[in-house]
C-alpha positions in Angstrom: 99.5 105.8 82.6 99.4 103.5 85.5 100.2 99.7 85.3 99.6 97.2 87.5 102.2 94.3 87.4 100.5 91.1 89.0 102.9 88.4 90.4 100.7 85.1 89.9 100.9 82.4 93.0 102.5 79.3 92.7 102.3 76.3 95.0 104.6 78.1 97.6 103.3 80.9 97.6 99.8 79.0 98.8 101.5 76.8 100.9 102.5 80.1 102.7 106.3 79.3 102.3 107.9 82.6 102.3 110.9 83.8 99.8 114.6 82.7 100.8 115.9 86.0 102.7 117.9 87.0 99.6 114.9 87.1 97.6 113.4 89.8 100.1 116.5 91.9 99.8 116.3 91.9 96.0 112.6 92.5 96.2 113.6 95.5 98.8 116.1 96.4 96.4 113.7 96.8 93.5 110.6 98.8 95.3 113.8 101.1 96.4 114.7 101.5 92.6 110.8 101.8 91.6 110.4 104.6 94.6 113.9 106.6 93.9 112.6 106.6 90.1 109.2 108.2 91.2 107.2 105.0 89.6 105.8 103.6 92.6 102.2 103.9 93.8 101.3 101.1 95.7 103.0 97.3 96.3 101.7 94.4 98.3 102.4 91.0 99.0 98.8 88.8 99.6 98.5 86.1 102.2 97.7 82.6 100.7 93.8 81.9 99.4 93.4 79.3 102.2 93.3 82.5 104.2 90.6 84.2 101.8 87.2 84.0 100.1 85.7 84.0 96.8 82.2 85.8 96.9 80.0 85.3 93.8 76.4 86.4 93.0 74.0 83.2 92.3 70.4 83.6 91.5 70.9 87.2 92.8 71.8 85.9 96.3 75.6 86.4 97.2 77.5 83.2 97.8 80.5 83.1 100.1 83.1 80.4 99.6 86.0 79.4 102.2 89.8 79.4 100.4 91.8 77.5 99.7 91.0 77.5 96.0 92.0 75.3 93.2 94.0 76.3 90.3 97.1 78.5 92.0 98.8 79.6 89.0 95.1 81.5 88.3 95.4 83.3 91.5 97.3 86.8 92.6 100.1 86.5 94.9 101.3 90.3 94.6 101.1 93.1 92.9 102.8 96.7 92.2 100.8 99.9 90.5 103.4 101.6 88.6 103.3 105.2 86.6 104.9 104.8 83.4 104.4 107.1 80.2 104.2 104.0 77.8 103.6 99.7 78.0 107.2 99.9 77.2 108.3 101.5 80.1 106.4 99.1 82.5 107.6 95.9 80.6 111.4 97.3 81.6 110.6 97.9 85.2 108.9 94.0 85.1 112.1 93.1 83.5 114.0 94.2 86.2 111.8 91.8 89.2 114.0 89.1 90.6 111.2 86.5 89.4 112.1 83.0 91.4 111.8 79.9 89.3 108.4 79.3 88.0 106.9 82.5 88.6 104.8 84.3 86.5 104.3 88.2 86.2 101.1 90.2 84.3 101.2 93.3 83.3 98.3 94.9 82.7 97.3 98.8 81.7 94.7 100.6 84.6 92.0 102.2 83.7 92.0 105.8 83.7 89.1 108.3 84.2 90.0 109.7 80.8 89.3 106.4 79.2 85.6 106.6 79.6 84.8 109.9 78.0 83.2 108.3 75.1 80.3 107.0 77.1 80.4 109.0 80.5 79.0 112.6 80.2 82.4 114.6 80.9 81.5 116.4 84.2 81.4 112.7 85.6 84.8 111.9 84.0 85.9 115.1 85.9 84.2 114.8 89.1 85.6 111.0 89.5 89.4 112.3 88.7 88.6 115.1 91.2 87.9 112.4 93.6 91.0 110.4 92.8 93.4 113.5 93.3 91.5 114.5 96.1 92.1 110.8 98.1 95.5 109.7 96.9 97.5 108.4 99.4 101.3 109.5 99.6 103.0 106.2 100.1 104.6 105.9 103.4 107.4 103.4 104.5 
């Protein structure tokens, strides 16, 4: 099963204001654990929503806004996908993040091809997990 843990932005982290040095090296520290453990799939820091856009569909016409955006502790400032066997296992790796004070982590369960065999014929299921294997990415440093 892959999990996606999703660090929520705070008022730093949209300010742009950068973790202390220390928090880096525990971060470092952590993906090293995640990648020695055979866990890790992908893991990225996001710049801050002044530097984005929402786009949203609005009579059938698509709407782009300019960041910032209101509301930070709605917004994603990071995220990890994780392979775990169970929700368990996941909630023990988010257990080990060095989480800064006021920061808040999701964890939330990825939808697998698998998942929609009830309602997708199952040569579909299989050609989109084909697909998948075919154009995953071996994570590089």
């Amino acid at each position: 099963m892959r999990f996606m843990i999703i660090v929520k932005a705070t008022a730093d982290s949209e300010a742009g204001v950068l973790p202390a040095p220390e928090m880096f090296e525990a971060m470092g520290k952590f993906n090293e654990d995640l990648i020695n453990a055979g866990v890790l799939l992908a893991a990225e820091g996001l710049h801050p929503s002044s530097k984005g856009a929402r786009i949203t569909s609005e009579g059938g016409k698509l709407v782009v806004k300019d960041g910032p955006f209101a509301e930070a502790k709605e917004l994603v400032a990071g995220f990890w996908i994780i392979s775990a066997k169970s929700q368990d296992e996941a909630l023990e790796w988010v257990k080990r993040i060095p989480f800064e004070n006021g920061e808040t982590i999701e964890l939330r369960r990825v939808f697998e091809a698998a998942d929609f065999a009830d309602v997708v014929p199952e040569d579909a299921v299989a050609k989109e997990q084909a697909w998948r294997d075919a154009n995953q990415k071996p994570i590089t440093n």
